[in-house]
TORDODO-7749 format. One record per residue (C-alpha): z, y, x; residue in three letters. Coordinates in steps of 0.1 Angstrom, whole numbers, plus 5000, padded with zeros to 4 digits. Layout:
N
ZYXALA...
This chain:
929
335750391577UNK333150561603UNK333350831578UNK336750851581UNK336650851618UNK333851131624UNK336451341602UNK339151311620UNK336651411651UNK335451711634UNK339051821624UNK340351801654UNK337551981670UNK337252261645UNK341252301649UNK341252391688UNK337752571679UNK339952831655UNK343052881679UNK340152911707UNK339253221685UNK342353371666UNK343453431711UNK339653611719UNK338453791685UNK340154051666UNK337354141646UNK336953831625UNK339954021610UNK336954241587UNK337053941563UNK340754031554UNK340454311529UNK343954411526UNK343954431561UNK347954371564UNK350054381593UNK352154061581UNK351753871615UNK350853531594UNK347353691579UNK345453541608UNK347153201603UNK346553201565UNK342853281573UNK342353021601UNK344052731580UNK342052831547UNK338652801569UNK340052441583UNK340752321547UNK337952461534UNK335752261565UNK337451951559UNK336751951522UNK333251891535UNK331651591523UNK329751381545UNK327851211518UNK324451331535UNK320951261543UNK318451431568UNK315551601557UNK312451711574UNK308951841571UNK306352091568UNK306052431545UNK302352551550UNK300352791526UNK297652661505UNK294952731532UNK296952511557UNK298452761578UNK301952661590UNK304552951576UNK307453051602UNK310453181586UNK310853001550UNK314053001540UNK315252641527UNK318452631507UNK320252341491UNK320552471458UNK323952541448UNK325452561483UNK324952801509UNK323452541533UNK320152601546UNK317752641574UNK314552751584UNK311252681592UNK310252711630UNK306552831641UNK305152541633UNK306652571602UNK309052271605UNK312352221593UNK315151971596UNK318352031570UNK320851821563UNK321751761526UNK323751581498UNK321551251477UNK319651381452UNK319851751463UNK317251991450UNK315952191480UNK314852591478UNK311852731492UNK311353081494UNK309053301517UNK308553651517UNK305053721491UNK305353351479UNK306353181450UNK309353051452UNK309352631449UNK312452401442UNK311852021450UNK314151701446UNK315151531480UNK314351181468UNK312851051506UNK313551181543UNK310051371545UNK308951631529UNK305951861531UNK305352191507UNK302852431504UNK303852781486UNK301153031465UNK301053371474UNK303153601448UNK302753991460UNK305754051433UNK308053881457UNK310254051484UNK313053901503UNK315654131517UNK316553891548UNK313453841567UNK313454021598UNK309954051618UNK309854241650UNK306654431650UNK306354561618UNK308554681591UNK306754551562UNK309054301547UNK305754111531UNK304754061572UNK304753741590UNK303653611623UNK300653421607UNK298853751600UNK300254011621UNK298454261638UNK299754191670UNK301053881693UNK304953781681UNK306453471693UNK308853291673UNK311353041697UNK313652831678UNK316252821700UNK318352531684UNK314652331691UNK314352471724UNK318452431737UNK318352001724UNK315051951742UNK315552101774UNK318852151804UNK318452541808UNK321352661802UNK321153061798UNK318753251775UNK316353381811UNK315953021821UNK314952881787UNK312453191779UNK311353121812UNK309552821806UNK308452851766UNK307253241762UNK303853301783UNK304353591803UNK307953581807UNK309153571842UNK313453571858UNK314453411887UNK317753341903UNK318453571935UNK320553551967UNK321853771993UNK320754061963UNK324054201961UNK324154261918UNK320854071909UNK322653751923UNK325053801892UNK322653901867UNK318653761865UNK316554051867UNK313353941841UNK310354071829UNK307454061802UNK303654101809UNK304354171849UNK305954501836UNK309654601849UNK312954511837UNK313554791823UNK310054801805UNK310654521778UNK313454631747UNK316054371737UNK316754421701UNK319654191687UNK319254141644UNK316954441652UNK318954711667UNK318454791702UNK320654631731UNK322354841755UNK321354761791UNK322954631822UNK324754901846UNK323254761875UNK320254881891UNK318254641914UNK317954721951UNK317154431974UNK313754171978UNK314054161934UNK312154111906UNK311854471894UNK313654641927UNK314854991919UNK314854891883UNK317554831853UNK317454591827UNK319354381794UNK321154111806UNK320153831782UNK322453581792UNK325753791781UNK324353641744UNK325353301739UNK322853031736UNK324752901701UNK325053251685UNK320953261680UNK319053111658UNK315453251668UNK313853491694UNK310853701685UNK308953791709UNK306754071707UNK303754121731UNK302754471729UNK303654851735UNK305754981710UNK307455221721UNK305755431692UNK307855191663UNK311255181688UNK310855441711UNK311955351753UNK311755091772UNK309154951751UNK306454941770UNK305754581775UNK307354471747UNK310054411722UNK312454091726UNK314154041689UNK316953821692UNK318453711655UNK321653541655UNK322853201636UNK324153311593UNK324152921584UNK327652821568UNK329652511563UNK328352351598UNK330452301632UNK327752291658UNK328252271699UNK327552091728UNK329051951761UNK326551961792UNK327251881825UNK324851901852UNK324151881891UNK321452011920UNK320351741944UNK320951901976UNK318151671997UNK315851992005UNK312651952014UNK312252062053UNK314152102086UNK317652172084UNK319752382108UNK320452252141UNK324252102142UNK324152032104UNK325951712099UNK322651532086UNK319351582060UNK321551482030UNK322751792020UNK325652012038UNK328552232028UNK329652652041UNK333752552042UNK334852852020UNK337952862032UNK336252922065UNK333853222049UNK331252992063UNK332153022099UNK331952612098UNK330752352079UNK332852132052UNK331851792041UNK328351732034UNK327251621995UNK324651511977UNK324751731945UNK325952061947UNK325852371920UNK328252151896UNK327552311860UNK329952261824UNK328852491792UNK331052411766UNK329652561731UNK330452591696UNK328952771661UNK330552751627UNK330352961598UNK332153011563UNK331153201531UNK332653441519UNK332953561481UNK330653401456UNK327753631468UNK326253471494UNK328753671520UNK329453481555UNK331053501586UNK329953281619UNK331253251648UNK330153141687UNK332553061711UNK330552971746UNK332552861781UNK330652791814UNK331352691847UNK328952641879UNK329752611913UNK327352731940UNK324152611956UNK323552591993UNK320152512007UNK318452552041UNK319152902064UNK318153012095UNK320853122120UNK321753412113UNK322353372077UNK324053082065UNK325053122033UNK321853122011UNK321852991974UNK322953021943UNK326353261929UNK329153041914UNK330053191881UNK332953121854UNK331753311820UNK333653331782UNK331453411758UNK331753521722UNK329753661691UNK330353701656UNK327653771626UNK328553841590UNK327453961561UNK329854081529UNK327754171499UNK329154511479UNK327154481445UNK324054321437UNK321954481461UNK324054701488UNK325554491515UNK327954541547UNK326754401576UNK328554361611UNK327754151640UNK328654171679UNK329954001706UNK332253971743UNK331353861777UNK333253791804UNK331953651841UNK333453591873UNK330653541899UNK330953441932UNK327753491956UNK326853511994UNK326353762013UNK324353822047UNK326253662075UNK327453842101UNK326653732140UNK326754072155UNK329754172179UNK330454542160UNK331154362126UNK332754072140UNK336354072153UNK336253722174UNK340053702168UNK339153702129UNK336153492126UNK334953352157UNK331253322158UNK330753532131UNK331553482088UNK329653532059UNK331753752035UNK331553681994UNK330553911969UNK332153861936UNK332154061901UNK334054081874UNK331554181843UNK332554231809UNK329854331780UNK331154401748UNK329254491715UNK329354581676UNK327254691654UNK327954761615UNK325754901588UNK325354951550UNK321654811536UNK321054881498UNK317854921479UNK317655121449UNK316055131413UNK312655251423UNK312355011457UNK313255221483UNK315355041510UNK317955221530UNK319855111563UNK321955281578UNK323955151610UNK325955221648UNK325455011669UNK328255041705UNK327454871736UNK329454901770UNK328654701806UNK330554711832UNK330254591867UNK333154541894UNK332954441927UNK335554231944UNK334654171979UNK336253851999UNK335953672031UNK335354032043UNK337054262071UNK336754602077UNK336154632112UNK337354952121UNK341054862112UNK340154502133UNK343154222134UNK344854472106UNK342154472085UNK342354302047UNK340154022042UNK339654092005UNK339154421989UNK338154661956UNK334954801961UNK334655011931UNK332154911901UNK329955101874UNK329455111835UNK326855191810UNK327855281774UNK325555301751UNK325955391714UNK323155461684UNK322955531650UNK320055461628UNK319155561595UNK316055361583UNK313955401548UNK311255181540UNK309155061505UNK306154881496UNK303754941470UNK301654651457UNK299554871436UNK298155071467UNK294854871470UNK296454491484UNK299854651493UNK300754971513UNK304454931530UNK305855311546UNK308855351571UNK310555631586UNK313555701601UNK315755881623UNK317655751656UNK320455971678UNK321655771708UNK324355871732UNK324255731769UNK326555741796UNK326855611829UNK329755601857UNK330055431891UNK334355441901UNK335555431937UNK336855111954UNK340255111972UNK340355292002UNK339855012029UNK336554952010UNK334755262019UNK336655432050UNK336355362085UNK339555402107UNK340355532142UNK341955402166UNK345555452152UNK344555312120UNK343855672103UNK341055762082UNK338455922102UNK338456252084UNK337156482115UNK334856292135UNK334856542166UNK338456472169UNK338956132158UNK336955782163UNK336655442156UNK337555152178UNK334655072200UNK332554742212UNK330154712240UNK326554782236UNK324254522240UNK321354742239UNK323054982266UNK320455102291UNK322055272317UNK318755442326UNK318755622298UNK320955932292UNK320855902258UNK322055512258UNK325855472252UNK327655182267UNK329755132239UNK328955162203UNK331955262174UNK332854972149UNK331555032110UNK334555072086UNK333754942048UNK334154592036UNK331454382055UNK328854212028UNK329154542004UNK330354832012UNK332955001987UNK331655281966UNK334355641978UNK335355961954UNK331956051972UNK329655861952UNK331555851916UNK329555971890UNK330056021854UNK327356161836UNK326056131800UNK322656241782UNK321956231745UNK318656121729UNK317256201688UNK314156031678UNK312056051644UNK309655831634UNK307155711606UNK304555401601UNK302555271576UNK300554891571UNK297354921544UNK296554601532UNK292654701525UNK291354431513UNK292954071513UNK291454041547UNK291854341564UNK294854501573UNK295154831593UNK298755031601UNK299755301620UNK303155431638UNK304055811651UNK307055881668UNK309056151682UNK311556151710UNK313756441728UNK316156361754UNK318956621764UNK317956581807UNK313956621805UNK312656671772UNK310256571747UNK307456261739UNK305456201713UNK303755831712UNK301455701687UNK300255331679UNK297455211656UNK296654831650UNK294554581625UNK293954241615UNK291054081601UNK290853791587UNK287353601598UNK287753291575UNK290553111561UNK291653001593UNK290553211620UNK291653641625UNK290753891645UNK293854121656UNK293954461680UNK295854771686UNK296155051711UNK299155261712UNK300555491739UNK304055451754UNK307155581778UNK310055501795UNK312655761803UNK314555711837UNK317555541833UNK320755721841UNK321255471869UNK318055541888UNK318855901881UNK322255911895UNK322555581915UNK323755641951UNK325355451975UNK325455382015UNK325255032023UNK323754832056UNK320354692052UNK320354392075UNK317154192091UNK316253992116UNK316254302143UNK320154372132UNK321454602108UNK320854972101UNK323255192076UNK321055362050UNK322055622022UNK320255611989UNK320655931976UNK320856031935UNK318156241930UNK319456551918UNK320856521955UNK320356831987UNK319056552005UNK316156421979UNK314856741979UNK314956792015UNK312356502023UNK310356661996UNK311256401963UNK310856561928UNK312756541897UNK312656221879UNK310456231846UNK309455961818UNK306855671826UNK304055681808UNK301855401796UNK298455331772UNK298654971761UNK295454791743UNK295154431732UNK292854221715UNK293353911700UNK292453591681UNK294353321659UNK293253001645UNK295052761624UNK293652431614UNK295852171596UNK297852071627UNK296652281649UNK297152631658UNK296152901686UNK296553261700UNK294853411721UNK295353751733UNK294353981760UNK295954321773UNK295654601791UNK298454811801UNK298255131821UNK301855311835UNK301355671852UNK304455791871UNK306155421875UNK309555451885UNK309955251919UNK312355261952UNK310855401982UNK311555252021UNK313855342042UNK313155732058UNK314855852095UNK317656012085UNK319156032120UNK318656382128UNK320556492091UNK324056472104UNK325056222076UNK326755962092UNK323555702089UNK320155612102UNK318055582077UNK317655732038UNK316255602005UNK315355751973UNK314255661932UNK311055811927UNK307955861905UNK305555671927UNK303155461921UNK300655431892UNK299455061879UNK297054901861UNK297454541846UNK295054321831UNK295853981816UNK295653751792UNK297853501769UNK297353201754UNK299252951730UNK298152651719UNK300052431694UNK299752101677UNK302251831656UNK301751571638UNK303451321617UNK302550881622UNK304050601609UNK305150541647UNK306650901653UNK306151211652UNK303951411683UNK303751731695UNK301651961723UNK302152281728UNK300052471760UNK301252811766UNK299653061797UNK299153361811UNK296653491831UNK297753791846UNK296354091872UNK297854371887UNK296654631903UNK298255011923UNK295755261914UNK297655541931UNK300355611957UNK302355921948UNK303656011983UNK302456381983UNK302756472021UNK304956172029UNK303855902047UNK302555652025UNK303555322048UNK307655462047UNK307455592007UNK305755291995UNK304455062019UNK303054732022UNK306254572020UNK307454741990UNK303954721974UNK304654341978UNK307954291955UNK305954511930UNK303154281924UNK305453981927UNK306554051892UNK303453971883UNK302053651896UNK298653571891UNK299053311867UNK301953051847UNK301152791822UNK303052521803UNK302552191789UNK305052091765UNK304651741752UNK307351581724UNK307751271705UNK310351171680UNK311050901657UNK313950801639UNK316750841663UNK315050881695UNK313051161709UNK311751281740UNK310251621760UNK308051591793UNK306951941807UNK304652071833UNK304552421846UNK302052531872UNK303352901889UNK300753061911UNK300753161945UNK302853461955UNK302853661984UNK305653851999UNK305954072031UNK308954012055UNK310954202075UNK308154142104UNK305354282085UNK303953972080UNK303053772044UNK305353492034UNK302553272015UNK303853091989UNK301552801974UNK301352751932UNK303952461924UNK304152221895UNK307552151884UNK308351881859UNK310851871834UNK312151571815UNK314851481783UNK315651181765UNK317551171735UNK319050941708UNK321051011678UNK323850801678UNK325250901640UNK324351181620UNK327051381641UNK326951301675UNK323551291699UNK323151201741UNK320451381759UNK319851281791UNK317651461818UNK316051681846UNK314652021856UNK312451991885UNK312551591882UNK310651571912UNK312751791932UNK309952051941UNK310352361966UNK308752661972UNK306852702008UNK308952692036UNK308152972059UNK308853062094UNK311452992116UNK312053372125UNK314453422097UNK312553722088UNK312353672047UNK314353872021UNK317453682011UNK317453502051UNK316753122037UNK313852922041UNK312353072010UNK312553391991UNK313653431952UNK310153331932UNK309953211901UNK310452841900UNK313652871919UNK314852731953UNK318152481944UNK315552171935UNK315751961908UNK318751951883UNK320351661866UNK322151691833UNK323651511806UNK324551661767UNK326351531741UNK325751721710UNK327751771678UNK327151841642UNK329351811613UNK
C-alpha cells in the first residue's frame, strides 16, 4: 500500500515535471533522431519517459560505505554501478558513497588504474578497497588539473577540491552555488551587495584574494563564458568581470572541482588563481528535487532610525518608493527554490539524457540606514533555471556529447535615496524617494562535441561550446527630473551582452610502458568574443528644457532650475539657482553615445605532459600559446611534481607563470552616472579607454595581467583521516583596477568629475590553505569533522600612476576595496553525525577583520565574527526527507559604524563577507524516487 502511495506521488510529480519542460526546452528534442515535424513527437517522447519512470520498481534498499585503496587512502571519484542497470553513483572525497539498489544486487566498482571489483549487496554497509591495475583507463573521469585520465585528487600535483554538492545542498540552507562554496572551499570568498547597481544582482566572488575575473569556471571541462557586467561601486573585485555561478542550477551538478593554482598555462586566461570545474548530474532512472522555504529575522542588532515604528523589524512601503514606512515584520527576505533532476537512458549503450528544472523566489531584505539612505538590503529576485546533459554513444568508442542550460532573473534592488531638492520634485515624492533598480538577465548555453579514441590509444575531442549574458536594466520608482510633474516614473535604461563562443580540439594518450606511465596532451582552442552595451529609451538618458525638449544646444536651451543651497552671493562665480539633472534617478540610462559593439578573436595552442618516474615521483609539465586579435601574444609555462614520502604522506609543488587579458568590458565599458555620498552627489564619466578623454589625463592602452604563481604542499592520509596543506604565492604585474574620481570640470563634458580602467597597481599575495578531514563509522552513528582555512596576505608592491597623483588614481580608499578581497583569514568547522534516519550538521566559521575606507576618509573597522550554522534531518521513507534549520543561528552582524552615514552602500554596515540580513531560517523537504 505505502508503495502504492509513494507511486502515485512520484507520478504525479514527474508528470507536471515533463509539461514543466516540453514549455522551456527545445533541445531535449536531440534525443529524437528522425527529428519530424509531426507536432505529437514531443508528446510521444514525454509519455514514453513517464511510462518508462513509472515501470520503476521500488523494491530497494540503501547502500553505503567506503572505497579506499589498499594503503588506506580514501579514492574520490569511483564509479559504483548496479550491474545490469544504469544506476549508479559515486564516491565523494572521502571516498563515501550512498546508492540506492534492488535486494540482492551486485554492485560495480571501477576507478581509473584499478581493478575493477563486483560485490553482492547482501547488508546496508559496505566497504572495498581496489588494487592498482595500470592496464585500466576509464573514458569518464574528468579531473581539473591534469589531463591524465590515470590522475586523481589523492596524488595530484597540485591542490583540487572535490565538493559533492548533493552532500553539501541536504546538509546546509544556502541556496545558490556562491553561498554554498562560500562556506566549504578555503579561500573562496562572495558576498551579497546593496546600493551596487549590477553586483546587487549578481555576487561578485573570488579565489585566493585574486579578482573575479582571475579564477576560470569550466562546466564538464569547457570554459564558461562570463557575466556582461563589470563591477563599479564599494565591490568585491571593483572594476572587475566575472562568471556568474548561480545562473547553474544547484540540482544540475553533481561535483565541483576546485583547483588551487595558476593554470593559465593548461587553459589559457583568467586562470590565474584558479580553475573552478563544475561537472553536472549523468545518473538515470531517479526523480530528485527539493522544496525550501526560508526567512531573515529582521531584529538587527543596533539603533534603528529615529521615527521607525519600533526595534522589531520595519518595512520601505514600495508602493511609496520608500518615501514612508509600511507595516513592520519580523521576518523579511521570504525565499521558495523549487528543484528537480531526472534522467533516462537512452539506447542500450549506456546513452542518457538529464534534465534540471530550478524555480526561485526571494523577496528583499531591509536592515538599519542612516537618513539619507533608506533603502539598504538585499535585491528581490524571481529566477527559472534550466540545464540539460546527455550523452548518445555512436559505436563502441566514439560518442556525442551535448549539455547546456537557460537562465532567467528578474531582480529588484535599492538604490541610493534621494533627499536633495534638484532630484526631488516635492509634488512627486515629498521628502525625497528611493528609486528601484531592476534587471532582466538571461544566460543561455550549449556545448556539443564528438569524443572517440582510436586503435592505437589516442583520444580525440573535439567540441563548441556558445555562451551569451545579457543584462537589462529596468529602472522604477524613478523620475527624471528635468521633465518634473511630466516625468515617467518607470523607464528603459538600456542593458549589455557578452557572447562568447569556443571551439576545441583536444588529443591526448598514455603510455604505461614509458617508465611508470607518461600521459601527453595538446591541443588547439579559437575563441570568438563580443561585447555590446544598447541604449535605454530616451527619458532614461536626456535631460529636458523647460518646454519639455531635449536639450540638444545647451547655449540656447536649459533645464528647469531649483535654488541653490550652496549659493553665496559673495561670490561671482556662485549661481543662485542650479539646473535639474535629466536621466532616470538611481541609474542613469545608457544613450546612442555610449553603445558599443565590438568583438575580438583569440587562437591558443597548447601541450603537457605527466612522467610517472618512479611509483613515487611524478613530474609534468604544460606550455602554452596565446594570440588575441586587440593586443597580441603570451606565452606561459607551468611545471609541477609529487612525491610520495611514505605510503600515506606526499610532497606536491609547482611554479607556473600566468595572464589575464582585459576583458572587453573594462576595455570598452563607459557610462556617466552620479556618484552619491554623504557630501551630495557629483556626476562622473567613466570613459572606455580607447577614449580622447583617457588619453588626455595621460591613461595608456590596456594590456594583459601578468602573474608567477608557486605553491608548495603536503597530503596525509591515515585510515580516517586525511589532510592538505598548501601554501602559495602569487605575484600579478599590471593588475587591472578602477581609478578615483579625476576633476573633469574644466573639459566641457557636461560633468564634474572622470574615471578610467587602468593598468595600476602591482600585488603580491602570500597565503596558505588548509583541509582537514575525518569520518568514521560506530555502532551509534556515523561522525564526521572536517576543518578547512585559509590564511591569507596581501600586499601593493607598486602604484602605477606615472605623473598622476597617486591619492586620486589609486588612493587610500580604492586601495581599501582591493585588499578587502582578501581578508586576512576564514576557517570552517564542519561537524556531522548520522545514523539510520536521522542526521545532523553544526558549523562554525570565523572571518577576520576587514577594514574599509568611507566616504570621509576614515576606516570602517570591522571585527572577525563567528557565524553558526545548524540542520536537522530525518528520513521519513526512502523517498521523502525534512531538514530543518539556520544560517547565522545566532543572528550575528558585522560592526556597526558611525552615525555619519559615510560607508559604501549608506547602511549601518558595508557588503563583507558574512553578510548583513542576520540569521536565516529554513525548512526542506526533499524527494527521491
Amino acid at each position: 500500500m505505502a508503495n502504492n502511495i509513494i507511486l502515485d506521488i512520484r507520478n504525479e510529480i514527474f508528470k507536471h515535471f515533463i509539461k514543466f519542460l516540453l514549455k522551456n526546452i527545445t533541445f531535449i528534442k536531440l534525443i529524437n533522431k528522425k527529428q519530424t515535424n509531426k507536432p505529437t513527437t514531443m508528446k510521444k517522447i514525454a509519455l514514453l519517459l513517464f511510462l518508462l519512470n513509472s515501470a520503476f520498481l521500488f523494491a530497494q534498499k540503501e547502500v553505503s560505505g567506503l572505497v579506499k585503496d589498499k594503503t588506506g587512502n580514501p579514492l574520490p571519484g569511483v564509479n559504483i554501478v548496479e550491474k545490469g542497470t544504469s544506476n549508479g553513483v559515486s564516491t565523494d572525497f572521502e571516498g563515501s558513497f550512498r546508492i540506492k539498489v534492488k535486494e540482492g544486487a551486485t554492485l560495480v566498482f571501477s576507478y581509473v588504474g584499478f581493478t575493477t571489483v563486483e560485490k553482492v549487496a547482501t547488508g546496508d554497509k559496505m566497504n572495498v578497497t581496489l588494487s592498482e591495475n595500470d592496464g585500466q583507463v576509464l573514458n569518464d573521469v574528468v579531473v581539473v588539473g591534469s589531463r591524465n585520465a590515470k590522475r586523481t585528487v589523492v596524488n595530484s600535483a597540485v591542490p583540487i577540491d572535490v565538493i559533492n554538492v548533493k552532500d553539501v545542498t541536504t546538509q546546509s540552507g544556502k541556496i545558490e552555488i556562491n553561498q554554498l562554496l562560500q562556506y566549504v572551499a578555503p579561500s573562496f570568498n562572495a558576498n551579497k551587495q546593496s546600493g551596487s547597481d549590477g553586483a546587487d544582482h549578481v555576487d561578485p566572488a573570488s579565489l585566493r584574494g585574486m579578482g573575479p575575473d582571475q579564477t576560470l569556471v569550466l562546466i564538464n571541462g569547457k570554459r564558461r563564458h562570463q557575466s556582461s557586467l563589470i563591477n563599479l561601486f564599494g565591490t568585491r573585485g571593483r572594476g572587475n568581470t566575472g562568471t556568474d555561478l548561480n545562473a547553474i542550477p544547484a540540482a544540475s551538478i553533481k561535483r565541483i572541482e576546485i583547483l588551487r593554482d595558476g593554470a593559465s598555462a593548461q587553459y589559457g586566461s583568467d586562470a590565474i588563481a584558479g580553475v573552478i570545474n563544475i561537472v553536472t548530474n549523468d545518473n538515470v532512472d531517479e526523480l530528485t528535487g527539493s522544496v525550501t522555504y526560508g526567512v531573515f529575522n529582521t531584529h538587527a542588532k543596533g539603533e534603528f532610525l529615529p521615527g521607525t515604528p519600533n526595534t522589531k523589524g520595519f518595512r520601505l512601503d514600495q508602493n511609496g518608493n520608500g518615501n514612508s514606512y509600511g507595516k513592520d515584520q519580523d521576518f523579511d527576505g521570504g525565499s521558495v527554490r523549487v528543484a528537480a533532476n531526472y534522467g533516462t537512458g537512452i539506447g542500450s549503450k549506456g546513452g542518457y539524457v538529464n534534465v534540471t528544472g530550478e524555480f526561485l523566489s526571494k523577496n528583499k531584505t531591509l536592515r538599519p540606514a542612516y537618513d539619507f539612505r533608506k533603502g539598504f538590503g538585499d535585491a528581490e529576485m524571481t529566477g527559472v533555471n534550466l540545464f540539460a546533459n546527455l550523452a548518445i554513444p555512436i559505436s563502441e568508442k566514439t560518442e556525442f556529447y551535448a549539455f547546456g542550460g537557460s537562465n532567467f532573473r528578474d531582480t529588484d534592488a535599492y538604490a541610493f535615496t534621494r533627499n536633495d531638492g534638484e532630484r526631488v520634485v516635492e509634488s512627486v515624492y515629498p521628502g525625497g524617494y528611493t528609486p528601484r533598480i531592476t534587471s532582466k538577465i538571461n544566460d543561455n548555453s550549449i556545448a556539443a562535441g564528438i569524443r572517440t579514441e582510436s586503435s592505437g590509444g589516442w583520444k580525440f575531442d573535439l567540441s563548441n561550446t556558445f555562451g551569451k549574458n545579457k543584462f537589462q536594466y529596468d529602472i522604477k520608482g524613478t523620475i527624471n527630473a528635468s521633465l518634473e510633474e511630466k516625468s515617467p516614473h518607470e523607464f528603459d535604461a538600456g542593458g549589455h551582452s557578452l557572447l562568447q563562443n569556443t571551439t576545441n580540439f583536444d588529443i591526448s594518450k598514455n603510455y604505461g610502458d614509458v617508465l611508470k606511465g607518461l600521459n601527453i596532451a595538446f591541443g588547439a582552442e579559437f575563441r570568438v568574443e563580443q561585447f555590446e552595451i544598447f541604449a535605454g529609451e530616451e527619458g532614461s538618458y536626456a535631460t529636458y528644457d523647460t518646454n519639455g525638449k531635449p536639450i540638444t544646444d545647451p547655449t540656447t536651451q536649459s533645464a528647469p532650475t531649483v535654488p541653490n543651497p550652496d549659493y553665496d552671493p559673495t561670490d561671482p562665480e556662485s549661481s543662485p539657482t542650479i539646473p535639474r539633472p535629466g536621466g532616470s534617478q538611481g541609474f542613469p540610462g545608457y544613450s546612442p553615445a555610449n553603445e558599443v559593439n565590438k568583438d575580438r578573436t583569440n587562437f591558443s595552442l597548447y601541450t603537457d605532459a605527466e612522467l610517472d618516474v618512479t611509483e613515487a615521483w611524478m613530474v609534468s609539465g604544460a606550455l602554452r600559446f596565446e594570440n588575441y586579435s586587440d593586443f597580441g601574444s603570451t606565452l606561459n609555462g607551468k611545471l609541477a611534481s609529487r612525491l610520495k614520502l611514505t605510503d600515506h604522506i606526499n610532497a606536491r609543488g609547482s611554479i607556473s607563470t600566468g595572464f589575464r587579458a582585459p576583458s572587453l568590458a573594462q576595455i570598452y565599458y563607459n557610462l556617466r552616472f552620479t556618484n552619491f555620498n554623504a557630501s551630495g552627489a557629483t556626476e562622473v564619466l567613466l570613459a572606455p579607454n580607447d577614449s580622447p578623454v583617457t588619453r588626455a589625463f595621460g591613461i595608456q592602452k590596456l594590456n594583459e595581467e601578468k602573474a608567477v604563481n608557486a605553491s608548495l604542499g603536503f597530503t596525509a592520509s591515515f585510515g580516517d583521516f586525511t589532510a592538505t596543506v598548501d601554501g602559495y604565492y602569487i605575484q600579478v604585474k599590471d593588475r587591472i583596477v578602477l581609478t578615483g574620481y579625476f576633476d573633469a570640470s574644466s573639459l566641457n563634458l557636461g560633468v564634474s568629475e572622470a574615471q578610467f580602467f587602468v593598468n595600476g597597481v602591482d600585488t603580491s599575495t602570500h597565503g596558505l590553505d588548509l583541509v582537514f578531514s575525518w569520518k568514521k563509522n560506530f555502532d551509534f552513528g556515523q561522525f564526521g569533522a572536517t576543518l578547512v582555512g585559509n590564511i591569507n596576505d596581501m600586499k601593493i608592491d607598486k602604484v602605477k600612476n606615472g605623473t598622476l597623483d597617486e591619492s586620486i588614481f589609486f588612493g587610500k580608499r580604492e586601495k581599501a576595496f582591493l585588499l578587502a578581497s582578501a581578508p586576512d583569514n576564514k576557517f570552517s568547522l564542519n561537524l556531522t553525525y548520522a545514523k539510520n534516519k536521522f542526521d545532523a550538521g553544526l558549523a562554525f566559521t570565523r572571518f577576520s577583520k576587514v577594514v574599509l575606507v568611507d566616504y570621509a576618509d576614515e576606516d570602517d573597522v570591522y571585527n572577525p565574527r563567528l557565524i553558526t550554522d545548524l540542520t536537522v534531518g530525518y528520513q521519513f521513507t526512502k523517498s521523502l526527507k525534512l531538514t530543518l534549520g539556520s544560517n547565522n543561528l545566532f543572528n550575528v552582524y558585522p560592526t556597526k559604524q558611525d552615525e555619519q552615514g559615510n560607508t559604501e552602500a549608506g547602511g549601518y554596515w558595508d557588503a563583507v563577507q558574512m553578510g548583513f540580513s542576520g540569521a536565516y531560517y529554513y525548512a526542506r523537504l526533499g524527494f527521491n524516487f
